[in-house]
N, C-alpha and C positions, 0 to 999 in steps of 0.2 A: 139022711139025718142032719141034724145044724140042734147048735151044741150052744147053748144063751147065757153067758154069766152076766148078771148085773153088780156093779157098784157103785157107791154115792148117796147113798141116803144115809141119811143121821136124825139128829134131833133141830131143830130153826125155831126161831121166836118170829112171830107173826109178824109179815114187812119183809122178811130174810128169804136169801136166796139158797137154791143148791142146784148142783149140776148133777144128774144121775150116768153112767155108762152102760152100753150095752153089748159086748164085744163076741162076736160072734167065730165060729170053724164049722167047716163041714159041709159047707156048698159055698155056688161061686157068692159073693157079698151083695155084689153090683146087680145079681137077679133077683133078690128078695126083697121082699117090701115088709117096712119094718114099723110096729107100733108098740106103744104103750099102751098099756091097762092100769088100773087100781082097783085094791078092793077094801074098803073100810069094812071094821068090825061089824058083823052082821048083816052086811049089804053084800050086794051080788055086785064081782065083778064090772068094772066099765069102761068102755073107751076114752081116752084122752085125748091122744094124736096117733097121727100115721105118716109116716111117709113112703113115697112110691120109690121106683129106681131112678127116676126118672128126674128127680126131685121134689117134684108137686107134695103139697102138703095140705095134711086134713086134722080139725081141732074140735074137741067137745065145746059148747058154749061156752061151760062152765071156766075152763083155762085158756079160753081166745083172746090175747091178747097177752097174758100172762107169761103162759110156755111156750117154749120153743124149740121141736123137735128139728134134729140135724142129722147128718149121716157124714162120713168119713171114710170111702172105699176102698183108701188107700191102708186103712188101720182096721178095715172089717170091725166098724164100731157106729153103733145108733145113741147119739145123746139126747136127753130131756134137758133144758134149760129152763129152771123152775123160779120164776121174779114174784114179788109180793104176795109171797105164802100167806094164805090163811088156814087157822084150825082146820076147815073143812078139805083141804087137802091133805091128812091126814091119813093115809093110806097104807097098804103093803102094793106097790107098782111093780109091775111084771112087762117083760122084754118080749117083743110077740113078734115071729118071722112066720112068712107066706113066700115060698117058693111060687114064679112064674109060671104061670100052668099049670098049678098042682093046689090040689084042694085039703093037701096035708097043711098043718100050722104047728108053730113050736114054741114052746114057751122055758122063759127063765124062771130062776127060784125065786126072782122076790127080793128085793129090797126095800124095807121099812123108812118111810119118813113122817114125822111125829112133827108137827108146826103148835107149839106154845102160844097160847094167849098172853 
């Protein structure tokens, strides 16, 4: 089992930054690969970023260039680093762990970020 709190989202005025957390227990840190998701009202779920243990990193179109997913092994924690928010990333974002060789996944509760026009 691995156990996903997120924190860091709020409310941002469009151009505004925020930094999400995603601190994780419950397996070793350094074997899991760690993503974000979103999901706007009414819309299904999406990927954002990922990254490996490894460090390699992977980005939706939509935030490439914008976010920037990071990890921290020493703190068992996945950051989003969110630059020139616009409306449309508008979300409830969720913390997503994949254990190394296992086809189990885990997800967080969810943290709300709301970007103003």
């Amino acid at each position: 089992q691995v156990q996903l709190v997120e924190s860091g989202g709020g409310l941002v005025q469009a151009g505004g930054s925020l930094r999400l957390s995603c601190g994780t227990s419950g397996r070793t840190f350094s074997s899991l690969t760690m993503a974000w998701f979103r999901q706007a009202p009414g819309e299904e779920r999406e990927f954002v970023a990922r990254i490996w243990s490894g460090g390699t990193t992977s980005y939706s179109n939509s935030v490439k260039g914008r976010f920037t997913i990071s990890r921290d092994n020493a703190k068992n924690t996945v950051y989003l680093q969110m630059s020139s928010l616009k409306p449309e990333d508008t979300a409830v974002y969720y913390c997503n762990a994949k254990p190394r060789g296992s086809n189990d996944e885990y997800w967080g509760q969810g943290t709300q970020v709301t970007v103003s026009s």
